[in-house]
MARPAVEX-865741 format. One record per residue (C-alpha): residue number from 1; residue in three letters; chain; x, y, z. Coordinates in steps of 0.001 Angstrom, whole numbers, plus 500000, padded with zeros to 6 digits. Example, Ala and Ser with C-alpha at 12.3 -4.5 7.8 and 13.67 -1.06 7.14 Angstrom:
// MARPAVEX-865741
{mike:1; pagu:ALA; fiba:A; c1:512300; c2:495500; c3:507800} $
{mike:2; pagu:SER; fiba:A; c1:513670; c2:498940; c3:507140} $
// end
This chain:
// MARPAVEX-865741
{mike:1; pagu:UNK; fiba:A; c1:127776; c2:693328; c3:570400} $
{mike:2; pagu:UNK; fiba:A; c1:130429; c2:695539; c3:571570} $
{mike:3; pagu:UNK; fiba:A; c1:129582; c2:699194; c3:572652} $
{mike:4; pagu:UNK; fiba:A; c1:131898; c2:700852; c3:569860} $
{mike:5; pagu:UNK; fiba:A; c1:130483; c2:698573; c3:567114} $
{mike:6; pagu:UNK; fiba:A; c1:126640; c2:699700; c3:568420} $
{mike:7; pagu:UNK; fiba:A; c1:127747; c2:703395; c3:568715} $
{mike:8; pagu:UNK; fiba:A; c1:129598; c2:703428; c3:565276} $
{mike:9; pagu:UNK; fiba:A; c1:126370; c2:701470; c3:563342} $
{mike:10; pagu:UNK; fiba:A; c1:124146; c2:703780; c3:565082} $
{mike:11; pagu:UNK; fiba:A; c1:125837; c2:706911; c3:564328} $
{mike:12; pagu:UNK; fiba:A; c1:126253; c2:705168; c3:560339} $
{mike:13; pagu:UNK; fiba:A; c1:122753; c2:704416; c3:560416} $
{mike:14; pagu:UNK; fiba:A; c1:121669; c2:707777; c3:561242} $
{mike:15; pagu:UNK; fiba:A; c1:124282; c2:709382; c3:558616} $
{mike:16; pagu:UNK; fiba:A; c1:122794; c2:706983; c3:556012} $
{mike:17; pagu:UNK; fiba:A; c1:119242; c2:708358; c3:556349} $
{mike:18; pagu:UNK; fiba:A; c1:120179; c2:712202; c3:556744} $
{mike:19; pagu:UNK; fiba:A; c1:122242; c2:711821; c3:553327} $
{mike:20; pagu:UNK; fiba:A; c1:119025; c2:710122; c3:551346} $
{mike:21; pagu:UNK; fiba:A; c1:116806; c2:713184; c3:552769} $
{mike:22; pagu:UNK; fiba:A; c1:119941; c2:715822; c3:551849} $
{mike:23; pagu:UNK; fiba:A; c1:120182; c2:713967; c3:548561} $
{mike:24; pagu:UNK; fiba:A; c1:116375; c2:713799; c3:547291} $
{mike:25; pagu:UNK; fiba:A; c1:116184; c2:717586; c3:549158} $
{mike:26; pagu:UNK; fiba:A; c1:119110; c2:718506; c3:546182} $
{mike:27; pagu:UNK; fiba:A; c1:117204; c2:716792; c3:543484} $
{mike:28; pagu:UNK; fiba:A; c1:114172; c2:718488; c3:544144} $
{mike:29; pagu:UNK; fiba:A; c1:115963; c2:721812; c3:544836} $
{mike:30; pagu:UNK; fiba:A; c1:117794; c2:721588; c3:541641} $
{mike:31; pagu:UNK; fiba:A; c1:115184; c2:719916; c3:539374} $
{mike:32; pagu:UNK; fiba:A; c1:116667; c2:722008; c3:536151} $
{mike:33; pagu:UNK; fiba:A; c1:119803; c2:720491; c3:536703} $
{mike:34; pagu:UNK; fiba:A; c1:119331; c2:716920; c3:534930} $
{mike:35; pagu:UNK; fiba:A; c1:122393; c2:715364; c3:535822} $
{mike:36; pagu:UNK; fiba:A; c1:122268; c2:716673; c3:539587} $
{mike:37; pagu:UNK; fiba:A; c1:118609; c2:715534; c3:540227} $
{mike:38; pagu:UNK; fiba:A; c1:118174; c2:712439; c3:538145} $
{mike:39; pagu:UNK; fiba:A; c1:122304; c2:711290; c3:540080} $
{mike:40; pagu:UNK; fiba:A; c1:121037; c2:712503; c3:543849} $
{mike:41; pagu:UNK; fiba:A; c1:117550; c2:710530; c3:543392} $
{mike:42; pagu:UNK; fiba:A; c1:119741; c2:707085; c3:542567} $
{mike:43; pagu:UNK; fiba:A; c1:122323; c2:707844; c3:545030} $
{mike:44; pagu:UNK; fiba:A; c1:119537; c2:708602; c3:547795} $
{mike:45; pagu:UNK; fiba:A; c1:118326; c2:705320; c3:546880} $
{mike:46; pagu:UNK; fiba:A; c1:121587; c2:703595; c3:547719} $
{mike:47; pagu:UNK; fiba:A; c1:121803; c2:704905; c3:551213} $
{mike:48; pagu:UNK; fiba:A; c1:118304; c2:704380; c3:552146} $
{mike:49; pagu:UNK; fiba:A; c1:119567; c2:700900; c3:551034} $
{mike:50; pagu:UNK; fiba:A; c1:122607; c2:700968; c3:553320} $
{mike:51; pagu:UNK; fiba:A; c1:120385; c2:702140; c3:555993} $
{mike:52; pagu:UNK; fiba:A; c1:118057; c2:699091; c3:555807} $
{mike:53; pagu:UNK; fiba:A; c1:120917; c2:696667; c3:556121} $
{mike:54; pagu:UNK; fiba:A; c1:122152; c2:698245; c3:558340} $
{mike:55; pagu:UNK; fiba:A; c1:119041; c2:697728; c3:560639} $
{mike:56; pagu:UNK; fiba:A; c1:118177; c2:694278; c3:559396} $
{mike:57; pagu:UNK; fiba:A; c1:122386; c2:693923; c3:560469} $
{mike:58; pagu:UNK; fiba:A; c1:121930; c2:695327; c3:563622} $
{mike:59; pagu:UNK; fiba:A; c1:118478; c2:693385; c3:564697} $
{mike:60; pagu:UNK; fiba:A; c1:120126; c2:690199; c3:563852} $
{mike:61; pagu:UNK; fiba:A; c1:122539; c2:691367; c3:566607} $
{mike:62; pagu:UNK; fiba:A; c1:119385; c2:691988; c3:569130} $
{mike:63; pagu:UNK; fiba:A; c1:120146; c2:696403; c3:568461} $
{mike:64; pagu:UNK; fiba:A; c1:116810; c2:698074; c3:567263} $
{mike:65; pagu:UNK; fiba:A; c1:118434; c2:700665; c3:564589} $
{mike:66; pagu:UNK; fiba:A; c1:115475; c2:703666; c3:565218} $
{mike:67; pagu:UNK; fiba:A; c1:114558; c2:705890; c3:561944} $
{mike:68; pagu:UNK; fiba:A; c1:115439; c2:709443; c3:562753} $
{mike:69; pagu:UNK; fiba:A; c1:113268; c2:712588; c3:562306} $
{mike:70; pagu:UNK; fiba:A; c1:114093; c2:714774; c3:559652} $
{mike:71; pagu:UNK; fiba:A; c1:115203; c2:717686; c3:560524} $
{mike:72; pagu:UNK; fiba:A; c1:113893; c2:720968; c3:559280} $
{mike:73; pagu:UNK; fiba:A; c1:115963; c2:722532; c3:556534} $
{mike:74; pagu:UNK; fiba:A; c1:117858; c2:725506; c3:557143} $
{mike:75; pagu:UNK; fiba:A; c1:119184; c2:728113; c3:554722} $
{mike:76; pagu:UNK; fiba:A; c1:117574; c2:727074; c3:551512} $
{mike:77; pagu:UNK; fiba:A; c1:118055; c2:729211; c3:548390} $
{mike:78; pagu:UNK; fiba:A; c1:119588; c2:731750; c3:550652} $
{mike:79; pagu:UNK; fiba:A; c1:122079; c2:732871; c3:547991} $
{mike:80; pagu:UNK; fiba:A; c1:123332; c2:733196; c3:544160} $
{mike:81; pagu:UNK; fiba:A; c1:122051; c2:729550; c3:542676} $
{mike:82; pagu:UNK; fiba:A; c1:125318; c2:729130; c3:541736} $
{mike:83; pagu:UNK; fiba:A; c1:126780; c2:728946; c3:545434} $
{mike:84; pagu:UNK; fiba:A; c1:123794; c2:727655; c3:546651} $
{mike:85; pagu:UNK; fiba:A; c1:124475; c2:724906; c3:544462} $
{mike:86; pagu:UNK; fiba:A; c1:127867; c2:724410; c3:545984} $
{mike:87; pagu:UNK; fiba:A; c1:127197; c2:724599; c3:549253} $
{mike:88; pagu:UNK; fiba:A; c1:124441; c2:721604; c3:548776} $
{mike:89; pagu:UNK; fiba:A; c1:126899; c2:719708; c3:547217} $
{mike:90; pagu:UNK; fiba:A; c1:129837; c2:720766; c3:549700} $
{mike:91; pagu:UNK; fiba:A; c1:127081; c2:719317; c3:552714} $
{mike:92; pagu:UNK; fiba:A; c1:126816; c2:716137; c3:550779} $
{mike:93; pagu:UNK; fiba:A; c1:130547; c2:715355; c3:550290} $
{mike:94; pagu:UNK; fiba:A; c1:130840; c2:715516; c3:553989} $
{mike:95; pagu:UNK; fiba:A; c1:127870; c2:713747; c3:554972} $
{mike:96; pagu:UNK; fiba:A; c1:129236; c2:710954; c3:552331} $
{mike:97; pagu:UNK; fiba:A; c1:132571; c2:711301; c3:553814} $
{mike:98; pagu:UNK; fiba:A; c1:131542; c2:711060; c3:557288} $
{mike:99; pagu:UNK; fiba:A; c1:129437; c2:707709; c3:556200} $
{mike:100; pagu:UNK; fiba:A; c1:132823; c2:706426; c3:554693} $
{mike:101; pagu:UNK; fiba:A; c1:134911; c2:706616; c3:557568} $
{mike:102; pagu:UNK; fiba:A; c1:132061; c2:704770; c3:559421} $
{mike:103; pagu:UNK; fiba:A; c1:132031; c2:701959; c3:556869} $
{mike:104; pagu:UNK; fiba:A; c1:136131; c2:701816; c3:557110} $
{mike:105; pagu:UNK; fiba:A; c1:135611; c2:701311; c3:560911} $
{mike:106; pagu:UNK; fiba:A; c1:132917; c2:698931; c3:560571} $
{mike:107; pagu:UNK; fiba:A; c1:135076; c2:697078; c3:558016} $
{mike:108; pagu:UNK; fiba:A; c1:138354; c2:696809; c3:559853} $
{mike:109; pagu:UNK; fiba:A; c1:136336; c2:695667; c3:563000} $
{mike:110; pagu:UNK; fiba:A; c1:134926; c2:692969; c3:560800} $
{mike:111; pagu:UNK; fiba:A; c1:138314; c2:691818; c3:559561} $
{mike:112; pagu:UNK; fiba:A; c1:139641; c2:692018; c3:562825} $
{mike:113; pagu:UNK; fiba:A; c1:136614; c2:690283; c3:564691} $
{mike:114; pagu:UNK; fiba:A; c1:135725; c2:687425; c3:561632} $
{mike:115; pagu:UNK; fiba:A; c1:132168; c2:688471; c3:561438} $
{mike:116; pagu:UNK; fiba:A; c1:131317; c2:687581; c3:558178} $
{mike:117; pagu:UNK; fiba:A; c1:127962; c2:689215; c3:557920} $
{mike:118; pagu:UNK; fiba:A; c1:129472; c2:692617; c3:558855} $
{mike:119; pagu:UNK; fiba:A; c1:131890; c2:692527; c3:556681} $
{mike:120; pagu:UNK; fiba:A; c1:129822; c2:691640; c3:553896} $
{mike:121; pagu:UNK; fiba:A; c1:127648; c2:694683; c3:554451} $
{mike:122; pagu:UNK; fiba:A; c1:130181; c2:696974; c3:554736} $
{mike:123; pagu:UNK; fiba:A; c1:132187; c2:695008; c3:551856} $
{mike:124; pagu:UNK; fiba:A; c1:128844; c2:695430; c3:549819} $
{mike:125; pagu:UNK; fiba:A; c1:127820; c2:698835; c3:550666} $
{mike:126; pagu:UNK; fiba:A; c1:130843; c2:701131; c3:551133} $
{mike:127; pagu:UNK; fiba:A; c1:131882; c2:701457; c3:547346} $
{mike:128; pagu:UNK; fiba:A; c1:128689; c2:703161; c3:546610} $
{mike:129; pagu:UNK; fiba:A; c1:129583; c2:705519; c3:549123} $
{mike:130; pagu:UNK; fiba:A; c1:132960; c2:706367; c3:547733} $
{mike:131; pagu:UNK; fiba:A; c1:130759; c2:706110; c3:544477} $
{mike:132; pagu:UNK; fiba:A; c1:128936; c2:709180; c3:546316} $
{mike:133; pagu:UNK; fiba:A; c1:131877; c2:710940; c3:547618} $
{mike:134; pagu:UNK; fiba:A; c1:133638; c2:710821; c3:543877} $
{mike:135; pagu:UNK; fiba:A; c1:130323; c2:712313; c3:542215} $
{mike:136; pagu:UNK; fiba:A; c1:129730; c2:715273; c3:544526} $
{mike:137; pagu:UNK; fiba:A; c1:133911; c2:716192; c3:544210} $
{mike:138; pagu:UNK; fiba:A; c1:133491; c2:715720; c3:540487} $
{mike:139; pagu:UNK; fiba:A; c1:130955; c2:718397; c3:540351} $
{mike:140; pagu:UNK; fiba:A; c1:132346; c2:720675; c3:543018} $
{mike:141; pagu:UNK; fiba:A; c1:135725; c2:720482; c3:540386} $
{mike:142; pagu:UNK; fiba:A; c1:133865; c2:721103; c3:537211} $
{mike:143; pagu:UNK; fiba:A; c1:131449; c2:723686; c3:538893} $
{mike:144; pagu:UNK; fiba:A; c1:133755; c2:725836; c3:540939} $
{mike:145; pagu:UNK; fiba:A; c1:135357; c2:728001; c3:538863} $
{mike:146; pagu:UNK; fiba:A; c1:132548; c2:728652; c3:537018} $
{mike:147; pagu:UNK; fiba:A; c1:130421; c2:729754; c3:539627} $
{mike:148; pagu:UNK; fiba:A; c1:133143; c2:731493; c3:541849} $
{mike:149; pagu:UNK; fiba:A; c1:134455; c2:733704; c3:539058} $
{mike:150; pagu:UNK; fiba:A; c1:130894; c2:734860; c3:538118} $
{mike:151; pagu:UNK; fiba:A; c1:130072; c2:736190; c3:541474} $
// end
């Protein structure tokens, strides 16, 4: 397996898992929310998903995919709920946007390599994370102005 392939499932890998702990941390965090806790629980799901193929992907190419730590939360409820709100979902948009471009690279690699299995995975798994990247814009649209004229 080439280095940039490793690096860039490693580093997607890693992404995966810190965006399932920053997701269920947001559903639990905003619990009163329904739509914001019961969405962030399913979409956790999907990228603890993604981060299992990933590793069952990456062992069937001899590369151990290691889980992470989590790290310790910073900053929480520092704030008007209605920004803290924002900034939680702001944090997820970027972790599901970094994620994305990872699954682009993987996915062009696979085209341009023919591995099959690769690009199946990414094939498979990247629409939920534009899935994820659509949901947290959605609310950042319809919450915004609400919560920034408020203040």
């Amino acid at each position: 397996m080439k280095d940039g392939v490793a690096h860039t499932l490693c580093a997607l890998h890693h992404g995966e898992r810190q965006l399932a702990r920053e997701l269920v941390a947001v559903a639990e965090r905003h619990a009163e929310e329904h739509e914001v806790h019961h969405v962030a629980t399913d979409l956790a799901g999907w990228s603890r998903e993604h981060a299992d193929r990933l590793a069952e992907y990456a062992a069937g190419e001899g590369l151990r995919l290691d889980d992470d730590t989590p790290e310790p939360a910073s900053g929480e409820g520092e704030g008007p709920e209605g920004l803290v709100l924002l900034r939680d979902l702001r944090a997820l948009h970027l972790a599901a946007t970094e994620n994305s471009l990872h699954w682009e690279m993987l996915a062009q690699t696979a085209q341009a390599t023919r591995d099959e299995r690769l690009l199946e995975l990414a094939s498979a798994c990247h629409p939920q994370t534009l899935r994820q990247m659509r949901w947290t814009n959605t609310l950042i649209k319809q919450l915004s102005p609400q919560v920034l004229t408020s203040l």
